[in-house]
Residue, then its C-alpha position, 0 to 999 in steps of 0.5 A: x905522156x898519158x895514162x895509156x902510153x904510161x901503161x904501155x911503155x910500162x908493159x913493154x918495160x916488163x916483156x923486155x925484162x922477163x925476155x931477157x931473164x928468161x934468155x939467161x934463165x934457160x942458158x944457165x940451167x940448160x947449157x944453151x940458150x934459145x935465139x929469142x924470147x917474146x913475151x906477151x902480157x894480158x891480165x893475170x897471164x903471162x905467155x913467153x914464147x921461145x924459139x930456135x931452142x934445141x941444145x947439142x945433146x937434144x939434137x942427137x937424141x931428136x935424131x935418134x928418135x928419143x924425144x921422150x928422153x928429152x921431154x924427161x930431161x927438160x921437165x926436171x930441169x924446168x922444175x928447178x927453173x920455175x921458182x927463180x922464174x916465179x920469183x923475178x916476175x914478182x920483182x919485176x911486176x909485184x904479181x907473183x904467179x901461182x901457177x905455170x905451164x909449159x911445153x915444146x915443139x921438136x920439129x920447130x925448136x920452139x917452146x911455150x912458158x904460161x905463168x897464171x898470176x892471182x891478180x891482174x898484172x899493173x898495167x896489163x891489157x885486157x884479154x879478148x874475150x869476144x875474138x873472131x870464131x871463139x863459139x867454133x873454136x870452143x866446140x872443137x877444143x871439146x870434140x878433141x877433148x872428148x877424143x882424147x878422154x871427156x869434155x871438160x867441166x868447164x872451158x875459158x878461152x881469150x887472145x891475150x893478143x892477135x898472136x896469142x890465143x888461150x885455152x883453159x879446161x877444166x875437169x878433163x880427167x877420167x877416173x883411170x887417169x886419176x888412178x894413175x895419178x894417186x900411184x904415182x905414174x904422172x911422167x907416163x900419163x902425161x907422155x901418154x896425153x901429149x901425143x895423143x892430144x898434140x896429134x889431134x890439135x895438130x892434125x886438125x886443119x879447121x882451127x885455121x878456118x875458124x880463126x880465120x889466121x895460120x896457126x904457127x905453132x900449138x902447146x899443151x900442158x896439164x896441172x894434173x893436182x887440180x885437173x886442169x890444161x892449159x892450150x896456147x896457139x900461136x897464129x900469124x894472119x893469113 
């Protein structure tokens, strides 16, 4: 066996594990687990995508228009979840992640896990920075963003794999926000951010155009201590 396929079996080692605890993960903290967890591994990011997640309780109040009250329910669950999350990626990779994202899709019981490592994972790929369509992609991400509040200061985006395509943006904050922020109203502001944003990312019919693929699904979430937001769009080809 060479290097690369050393590489290789390495890496789907780690996706399989991290798929798995994050399975086991989810089920002891929500009471339910999702139907499946695909993990995805490029340089220091790790993305773990989840499906057909909705527990019993979260189904009745989706159904009685509450999802606000889901989203709050989650966020303190997951709040307790990342720090074993963050610690068994350490076990398994040796790279502890220090920062993570994360955000749901109600009307597809879907779900998106970002962990940030400090360093590249070993044997981690590298991300694809030159992928079909990153120029338009990128002048769109900061016409949405100048919708929703301003354009960011600065702007990064890769595929980690066809699959899976990363935004990061940086200073994206107005001086409102960071206001609301010092008197203590995060949960709102970002309720507030991520109907407004979702409603432009996922009524916007160019990306597909751009990317040249169909955009499956769309996650956003912001790290407002150090302004920044991350967007996942998972694509399938055409």
């Amino acid at each position: 066996m060479d290097e690369s396929e050393l590489m290789n079996q390495t890496i789907n080692q780690y996706q399989q594990l991290i798929a798995s605890y994050t399975g086991k993960l989810i089920r002891e903290h929500f009471g339910k687990g999702p139907e499946s967890s695909a993990v995805s591994i490029g340089s220091n990011y790790i993305t773990v995508y989840i499906r057909n997640f909705l527990t019993p309780t979260e189904r009745v109040l989706l159904e009685q228009n509450h999802e606000m009250i889901i989203h709050q329910m989650r966020e303190t669950l997951m709040q307790s979840m990342i720090p074993e999350f963050a610690s068994y990626i350490e076990i398994v990779t040796g790279v502890k992640p220090h920062e993570f994202y994360y955000d749901w899709s109600m009307d597809n019981k879907s779900g998106m896990l970002v962990a940030i490592c400090p360093q590249p994972i070993p044997g981690g790929q590298e991300v694809n920075v030159a992928y079909e369509g990153k120029a338009e992609l990128e002048n769109e991400i900061v016409r949405i963003s100048q919708q929703a509040q301003k354009a960011p200061d600065e702007l990064i985006s890769f595929e980690i794999n066809p699959r899976k395509l990363l935004i990061i943006r940086n200073g994206i904050l107005v001086r409102i926000e960071k206001e609301l922020i010092r008197l203590g109203h995060n949960e709102l502001l970002k309720s507030v951010k991520r109907k407004m944003e979702k409603s432009y990312l996922h009524n916007n019919s160019s990306f597909e155009s751009i990317l040249n693929k169909r955009v499956v699904d769309c996650f956003v979430d912001w790290d407002f201590n150090s302004d920044r937001s991350v967007i996942v769009l998972v694509l399938k080809a055409k």
